[in-house]
TORROPA-509772 format. One record per residue (C-alpha): residue number from 1; residue in one letter; chain; x, y, z. Coordinates in steps of 0.5 Angstrom, whole numbers, plus 500, padded with zeros to 3 digits. Layout:
residues N
- seq / type / mol / xx / yy / zz
- NUM / a / A / X / Y / Z
...
***
This chain:
residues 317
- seq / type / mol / xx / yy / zz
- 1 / x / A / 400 / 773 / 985
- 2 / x / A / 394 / 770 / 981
- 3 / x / A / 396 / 765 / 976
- 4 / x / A / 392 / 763 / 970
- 5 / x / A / 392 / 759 / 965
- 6 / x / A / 387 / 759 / 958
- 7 / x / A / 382 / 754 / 955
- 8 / x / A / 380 / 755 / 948
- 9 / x / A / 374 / 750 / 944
- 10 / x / A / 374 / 751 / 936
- 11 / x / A / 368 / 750 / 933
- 12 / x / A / 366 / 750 / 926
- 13 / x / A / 362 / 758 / 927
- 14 / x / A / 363 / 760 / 934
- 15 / x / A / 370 / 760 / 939
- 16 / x / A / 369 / 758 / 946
- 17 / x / A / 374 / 762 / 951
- 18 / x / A / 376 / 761 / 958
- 19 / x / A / 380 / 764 / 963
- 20 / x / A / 382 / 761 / 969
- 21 / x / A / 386 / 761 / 976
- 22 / x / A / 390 / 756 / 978
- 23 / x / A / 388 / 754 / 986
- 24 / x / A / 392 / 748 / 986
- 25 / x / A / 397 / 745 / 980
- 26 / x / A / 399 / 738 / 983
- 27 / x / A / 391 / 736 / 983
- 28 / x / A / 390 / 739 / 977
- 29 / x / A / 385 / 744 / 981
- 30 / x / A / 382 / 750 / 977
- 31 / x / A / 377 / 755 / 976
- 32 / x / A / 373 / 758 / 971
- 33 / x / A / 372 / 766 / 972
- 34 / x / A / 370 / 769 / 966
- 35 / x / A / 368 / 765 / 959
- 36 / x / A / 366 / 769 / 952
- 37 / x / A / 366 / 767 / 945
- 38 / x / A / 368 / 770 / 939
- 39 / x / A / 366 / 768 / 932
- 40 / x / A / 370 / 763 / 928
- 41 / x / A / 372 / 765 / 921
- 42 / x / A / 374 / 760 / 916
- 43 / x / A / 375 / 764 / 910
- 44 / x / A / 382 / 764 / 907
- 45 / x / A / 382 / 756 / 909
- 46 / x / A / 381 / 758 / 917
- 47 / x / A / 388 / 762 / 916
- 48 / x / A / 385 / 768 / 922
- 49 / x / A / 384 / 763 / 927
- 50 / x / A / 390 / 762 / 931
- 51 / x / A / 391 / 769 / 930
- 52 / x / A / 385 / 770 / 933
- 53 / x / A / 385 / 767 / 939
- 54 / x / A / 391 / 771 / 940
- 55 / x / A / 389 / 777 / 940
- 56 / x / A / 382 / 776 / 944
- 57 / x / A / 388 / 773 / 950
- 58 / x / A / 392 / 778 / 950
- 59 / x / A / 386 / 783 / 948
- 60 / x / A / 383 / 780 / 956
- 61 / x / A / 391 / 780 / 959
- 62 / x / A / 390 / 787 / 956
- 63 / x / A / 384 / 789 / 960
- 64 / x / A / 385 / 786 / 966
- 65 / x / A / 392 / 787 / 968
- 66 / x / A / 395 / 781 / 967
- 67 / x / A / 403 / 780 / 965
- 68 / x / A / 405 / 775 / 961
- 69 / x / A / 409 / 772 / 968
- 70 / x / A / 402 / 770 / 971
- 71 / x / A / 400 / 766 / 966
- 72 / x / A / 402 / 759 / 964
- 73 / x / A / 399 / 758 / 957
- 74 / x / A / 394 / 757 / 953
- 75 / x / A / 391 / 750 / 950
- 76 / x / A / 386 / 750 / 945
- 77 / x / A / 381 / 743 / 943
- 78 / x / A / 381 / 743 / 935
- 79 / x / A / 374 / 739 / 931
- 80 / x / A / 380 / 734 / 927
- 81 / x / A / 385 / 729 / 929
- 82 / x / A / 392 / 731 / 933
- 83 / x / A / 398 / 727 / 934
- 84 / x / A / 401 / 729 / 942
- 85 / x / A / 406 / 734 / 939
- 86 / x / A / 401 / 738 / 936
- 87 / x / A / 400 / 736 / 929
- 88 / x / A / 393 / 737 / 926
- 89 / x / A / 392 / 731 / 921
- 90 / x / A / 387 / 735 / 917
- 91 / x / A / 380 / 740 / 921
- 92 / x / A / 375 / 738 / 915
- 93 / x / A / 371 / 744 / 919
- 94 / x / A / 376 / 749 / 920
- 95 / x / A / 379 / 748 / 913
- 96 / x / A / 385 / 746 / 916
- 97 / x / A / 390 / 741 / 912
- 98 / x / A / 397 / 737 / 916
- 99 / x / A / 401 / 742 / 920
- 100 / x / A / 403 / 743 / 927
- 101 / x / A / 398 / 748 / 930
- 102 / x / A / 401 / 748 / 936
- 103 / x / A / 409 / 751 / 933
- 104 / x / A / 404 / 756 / 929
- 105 / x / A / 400 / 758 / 935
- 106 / x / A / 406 / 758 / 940
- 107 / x / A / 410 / 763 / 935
- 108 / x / A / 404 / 768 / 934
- 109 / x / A / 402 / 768 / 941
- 110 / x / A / 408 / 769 / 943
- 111 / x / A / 408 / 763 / 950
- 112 / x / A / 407 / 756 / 951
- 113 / x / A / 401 / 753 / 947
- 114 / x / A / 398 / 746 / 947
- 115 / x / A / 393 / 744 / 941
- 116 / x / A / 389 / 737 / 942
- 117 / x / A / 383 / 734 / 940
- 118 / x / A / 376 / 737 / 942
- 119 / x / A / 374 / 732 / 945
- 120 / x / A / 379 / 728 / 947
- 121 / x / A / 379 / 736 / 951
- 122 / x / A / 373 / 735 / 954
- 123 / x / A / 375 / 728 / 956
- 124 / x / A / 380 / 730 / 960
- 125 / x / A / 376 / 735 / 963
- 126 / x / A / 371 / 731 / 964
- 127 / x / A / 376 / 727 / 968
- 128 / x / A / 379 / 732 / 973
- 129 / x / A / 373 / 736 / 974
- 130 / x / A / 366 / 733 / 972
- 131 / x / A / 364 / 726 / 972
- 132 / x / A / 370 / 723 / 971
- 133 / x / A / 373 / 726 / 977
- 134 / x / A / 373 / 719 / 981
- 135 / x / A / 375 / 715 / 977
- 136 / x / A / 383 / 713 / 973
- 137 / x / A / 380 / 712 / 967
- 138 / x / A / 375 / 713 / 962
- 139 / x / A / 371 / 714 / 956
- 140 / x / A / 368 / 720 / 954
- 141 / x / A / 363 / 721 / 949
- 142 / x / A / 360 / 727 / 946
- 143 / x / A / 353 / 726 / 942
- 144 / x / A / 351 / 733 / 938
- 145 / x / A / 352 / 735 / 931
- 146 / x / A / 357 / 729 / 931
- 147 / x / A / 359 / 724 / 936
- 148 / x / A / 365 / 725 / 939
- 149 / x / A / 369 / 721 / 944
- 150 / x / A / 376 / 722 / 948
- 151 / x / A / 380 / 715 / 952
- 152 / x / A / 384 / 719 / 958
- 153 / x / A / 388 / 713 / 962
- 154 / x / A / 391 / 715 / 969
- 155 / x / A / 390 / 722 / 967
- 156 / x / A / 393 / 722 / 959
- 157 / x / A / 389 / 723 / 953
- 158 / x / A / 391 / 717 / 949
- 159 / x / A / 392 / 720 / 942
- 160 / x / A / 394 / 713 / 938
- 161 / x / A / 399 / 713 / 932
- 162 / x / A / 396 / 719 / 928
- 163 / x / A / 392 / 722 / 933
- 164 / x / A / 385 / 719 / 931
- 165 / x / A / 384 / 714 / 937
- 166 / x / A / 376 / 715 / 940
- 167 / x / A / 373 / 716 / 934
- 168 / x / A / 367 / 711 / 936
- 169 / x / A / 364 / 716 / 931
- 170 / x / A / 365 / 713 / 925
- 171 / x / A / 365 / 705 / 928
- 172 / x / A / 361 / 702 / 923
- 173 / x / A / 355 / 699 / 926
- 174 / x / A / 351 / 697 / 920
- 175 / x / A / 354 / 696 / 915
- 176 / x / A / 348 / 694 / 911
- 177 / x / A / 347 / 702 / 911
- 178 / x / A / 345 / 705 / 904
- 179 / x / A / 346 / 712 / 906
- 180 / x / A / 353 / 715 / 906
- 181 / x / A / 356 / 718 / 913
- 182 / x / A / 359 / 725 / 911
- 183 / x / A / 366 / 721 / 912
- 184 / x / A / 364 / 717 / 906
- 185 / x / A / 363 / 710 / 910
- 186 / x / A / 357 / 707 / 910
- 187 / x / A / 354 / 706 / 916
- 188 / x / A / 358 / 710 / 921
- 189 / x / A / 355 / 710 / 929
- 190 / x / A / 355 / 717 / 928
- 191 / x / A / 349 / 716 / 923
- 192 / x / A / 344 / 714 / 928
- 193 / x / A / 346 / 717 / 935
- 194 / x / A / 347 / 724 / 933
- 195 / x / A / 342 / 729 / 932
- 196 / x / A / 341 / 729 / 925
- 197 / x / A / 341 / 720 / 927
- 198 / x / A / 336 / 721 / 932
- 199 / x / A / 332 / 725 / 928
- 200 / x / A / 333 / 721 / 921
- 201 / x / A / 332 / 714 / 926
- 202 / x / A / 325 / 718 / 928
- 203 / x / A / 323 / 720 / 921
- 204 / x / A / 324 / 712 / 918
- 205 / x / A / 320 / 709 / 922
- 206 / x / A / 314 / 714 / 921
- 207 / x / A / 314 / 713 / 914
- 208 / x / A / 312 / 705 / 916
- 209 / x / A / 309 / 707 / 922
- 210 / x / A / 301 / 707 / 921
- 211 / x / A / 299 / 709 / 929
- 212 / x / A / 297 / 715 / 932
- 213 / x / A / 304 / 719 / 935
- 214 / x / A / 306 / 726 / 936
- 215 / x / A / 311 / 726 / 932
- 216 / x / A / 307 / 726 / 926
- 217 / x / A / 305 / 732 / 921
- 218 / x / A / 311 / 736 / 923
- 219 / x / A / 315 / 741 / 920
- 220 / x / A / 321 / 740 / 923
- 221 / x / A / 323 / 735 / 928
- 222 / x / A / 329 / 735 / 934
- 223 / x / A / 332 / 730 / 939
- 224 / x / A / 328 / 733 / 945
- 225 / x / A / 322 / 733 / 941
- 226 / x / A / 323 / 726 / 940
- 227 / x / A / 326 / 724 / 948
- 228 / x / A / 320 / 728 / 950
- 229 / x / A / 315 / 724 / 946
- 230 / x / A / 318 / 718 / 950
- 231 / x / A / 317 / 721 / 956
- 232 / x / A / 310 / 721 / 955
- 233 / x / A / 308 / 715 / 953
- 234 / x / A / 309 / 715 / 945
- 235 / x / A / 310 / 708 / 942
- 236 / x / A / 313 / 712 / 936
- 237 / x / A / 318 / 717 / 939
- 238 / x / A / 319 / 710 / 944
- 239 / x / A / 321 / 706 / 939
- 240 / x / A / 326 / 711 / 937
- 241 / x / A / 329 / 712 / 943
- 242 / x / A / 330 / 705 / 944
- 243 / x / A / 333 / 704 / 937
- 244 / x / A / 338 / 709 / 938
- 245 / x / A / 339 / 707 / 946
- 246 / x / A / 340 / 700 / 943
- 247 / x / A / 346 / 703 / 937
- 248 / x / A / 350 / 707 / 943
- 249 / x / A / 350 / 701 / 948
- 250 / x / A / 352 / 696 / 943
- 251 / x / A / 357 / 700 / 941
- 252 / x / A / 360 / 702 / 947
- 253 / x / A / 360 / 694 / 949
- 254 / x / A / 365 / 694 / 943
- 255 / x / A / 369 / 700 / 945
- 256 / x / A / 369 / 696 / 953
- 257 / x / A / 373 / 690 / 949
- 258 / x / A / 378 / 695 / 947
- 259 / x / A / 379 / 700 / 952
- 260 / x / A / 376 / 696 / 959
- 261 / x / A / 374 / 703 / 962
- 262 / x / A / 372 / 705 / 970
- 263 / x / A / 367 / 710 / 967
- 264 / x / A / 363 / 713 / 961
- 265 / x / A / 361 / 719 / 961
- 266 / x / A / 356 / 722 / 956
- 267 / x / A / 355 / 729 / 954
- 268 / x / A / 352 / 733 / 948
- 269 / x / A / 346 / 736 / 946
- 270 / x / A / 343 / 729 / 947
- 271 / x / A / 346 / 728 / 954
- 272 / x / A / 340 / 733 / 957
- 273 / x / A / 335 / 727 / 957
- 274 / x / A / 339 / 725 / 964
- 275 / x / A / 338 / 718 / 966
- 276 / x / A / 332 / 717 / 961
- 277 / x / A / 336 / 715 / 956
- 278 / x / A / 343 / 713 / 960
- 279 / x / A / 339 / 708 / 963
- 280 / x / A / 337 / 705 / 956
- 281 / x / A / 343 / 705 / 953
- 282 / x / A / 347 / 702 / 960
- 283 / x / A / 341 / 696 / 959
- 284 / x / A / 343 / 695 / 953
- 285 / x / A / 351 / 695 / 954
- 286 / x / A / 350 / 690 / 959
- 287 / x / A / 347 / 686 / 955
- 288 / x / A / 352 / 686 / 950
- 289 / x / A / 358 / 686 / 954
- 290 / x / A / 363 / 681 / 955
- 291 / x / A / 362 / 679 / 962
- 292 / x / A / 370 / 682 / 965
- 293 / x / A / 368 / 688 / 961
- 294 / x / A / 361 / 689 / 963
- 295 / x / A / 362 / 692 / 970
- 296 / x / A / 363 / 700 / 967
- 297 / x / A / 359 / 706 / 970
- 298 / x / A / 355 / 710 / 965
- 299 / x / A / 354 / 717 / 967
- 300 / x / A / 352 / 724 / 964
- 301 / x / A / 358 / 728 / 964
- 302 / x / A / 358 / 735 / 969
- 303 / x / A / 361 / 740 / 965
- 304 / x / A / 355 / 740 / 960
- 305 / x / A / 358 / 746 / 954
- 306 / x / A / 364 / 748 / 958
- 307 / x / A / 368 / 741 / 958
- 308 / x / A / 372 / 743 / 952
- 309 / x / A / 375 / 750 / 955
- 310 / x / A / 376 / 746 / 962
- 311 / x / A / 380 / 740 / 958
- 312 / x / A / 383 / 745 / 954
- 313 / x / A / 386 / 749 / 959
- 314 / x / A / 387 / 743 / 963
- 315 / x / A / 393 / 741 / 958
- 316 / x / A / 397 / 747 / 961
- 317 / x / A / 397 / 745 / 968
***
């Protein structure tokens, strides 16, 4: 008999769902066989969205035959702090003030339910099935709309007192930053090496920039155009990468004082540069690292989007 479990990654406008199947529990083995999404609703301050999630399990259970015995749980990563029995310490994004998600989901689904942190999610599955798979420890940093990150240590999320641990996002990296972060702080790292960061970097420089690049006169702007440009050979679009490759690198070299991992692993949207960007940031972490810290792998995490749904069902094994 099969025996399943369920991950599930909430975003701000689109659920991510994946069954998978249980090869080997005591190695933390799984594997993906169907994935799908459905739409995030936020009305109501984001009062449908367990119920949702519920309903699409069991409308999948339904479909396919699946008795409740064959399944373990469900686990679900969520955009905002989580404390380790589950309590939401506010989902700005979903609308979510503090309450127990995880009592809540497992009374409307009706079996066992974990709720942790996206990307202390996606870290955990990083750890057991991508990147990380090699190493005891780690950090994971996710570079998208937002910078995300998660600390797994011997197989464990480490959460911290009110489950904000790993939000290197908001670590101040410049504290002379006139514009505000959306946290409110000034100067946050999130502000530089996100995607929005990167491409308000970009935009900065070419105000004072008086050479020829490709990147000027255009009607919009993203982090591939950017990287792309640096692959090319433009000074402009160099100079941006090195900038935002110098940002994370240092930032990462403070985090390595902290945590010591074996490996971080760097995944999002930005992450698609390879180890064009991973190179630069790793030459900038090592020259900035103290030195019983410096010796850190820098890899580009495997399960590009479908780290989220891994770790999440890797919280019911």
């Amino acid at each position: 008999m099969n025996h399943y479990v369920y991950g599930i990654d909430v975003g701000g406008t689109s659920i991510k769902c994946g069954r998978f199947v249980v090869l080997n529990e005591a190695e933390k083995e799984i594997e993906l066989v169907k994935k799908w999404e459905i739409p995030t609703k936020l009305e109501e301050e984001g009062s449908h969205i367990l119920q949702d999630i519920s309903d699409t399990v069991k409308n999948d259970m339904n479909v396919n035959t699946i008795k409740y015995k064959e399944v373990s749980g469900v686990g679900v990563g969520v955009p905002g702090p989580v404390l380790s029995d589950g309590t939401v310490n506010r989902c700005i994004n979903l609308g979510w003030g503090v309450f127990n998600a995880q009592e809540e989901f497992t009374k409307i689904l009706g079996m066992p339910t974990k709720v942790a942190n996206d990307a202390n999610a996606a870290a955990l599955g990083e750890f057991y099935a991508g990147a990380g798979k090699k190493y005891k420890n780690l950090v994971m940093v996710s570079l998208g709309t937002g910078v995300g990150s998660g600390i797994i240590n011997e197989g464990q999320i480490f959460v911290g007192n009110n489950g904000a641990a790993g939000e290197i996002g908001h670590m101040i990296v410049n504290p002379k930053e006139s514009e505000p972060c959306k946290c409110g702080n000034y100067g946050c790292l999130e502000q530089y090496v996100s995607a929005r960061g990167v491409v308000d970097i970009t935009k900065r420089l070419l105000e004072n920039y008086e050479g020829e690049t490709v990147l000027r006169g255009r009607t919009y702007m993203t982090p591939e155009i950017i990287v792309n440009g640096a692959k090319t050979g433009d000074k402009l679009a160099t100079i941006a990468v090195d900038r935002v490759s110098e940002m994370l690198g240092i930032a990462l070299s403070n985090v390595a004082s902290v945590v010591n991992p074996e490996v971080f692993v760097i995944g999002g949207g930005i992450s698609k540069a390879g180890n064009f960007l991973i190179d630069k940031v790793a030459s900038a972490f090592r020259a900035n690292a103290f030195h019983a810290c410096a010796d850190v792998e820098i890899l580009v995490a495997e399960l590009s989007n479908n780290a989220g749904i891994y770790g999440a069902a890797l919280l019911m094994v």
